[in-house]
N, C-alpha and C positions, 0 to 999 in steps of 0.2 A: 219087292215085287210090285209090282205096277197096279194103278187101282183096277185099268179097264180090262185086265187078264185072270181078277177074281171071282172065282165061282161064287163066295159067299163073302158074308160079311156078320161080324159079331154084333149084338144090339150098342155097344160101346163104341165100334167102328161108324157103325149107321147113322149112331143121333151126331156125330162128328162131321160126318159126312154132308147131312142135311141140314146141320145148323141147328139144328133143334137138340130139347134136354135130352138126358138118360130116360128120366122117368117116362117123358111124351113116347121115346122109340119104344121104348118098353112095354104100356098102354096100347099103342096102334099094333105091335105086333100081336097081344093080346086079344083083342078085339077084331084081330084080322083084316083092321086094315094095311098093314104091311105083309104081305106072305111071306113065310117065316118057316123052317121043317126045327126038327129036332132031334136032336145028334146024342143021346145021352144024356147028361145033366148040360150038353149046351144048345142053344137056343142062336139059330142061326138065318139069316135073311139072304134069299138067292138073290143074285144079280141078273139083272133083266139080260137078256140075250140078245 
């Protein structure tokens, strides 16, 4: 699947994505600077529109 037709993204997908670590995407989602919902035990980042 193509990146720019995904709704979300996993925090493992994200810090990939952005070049940055696990643990930073992890952190900003925390923190809220990443907006982020929650799906059950997964923790997931929407894709801008």
């Amino acid at each position: 699947m193509a990146a720019e037709t995904r709704l979300t993204y996993n925090v493992e997908e994200l810090a990939d994505l952005m070049g940055i670590s696990q643990n930073l995407a992890y952190e900003a989602v925390h923190t809220g600077t990443i907006p982020s919902i929650r799906i059950g035990r997964r923790l997931l980042r929407v894709a801008p529109s």
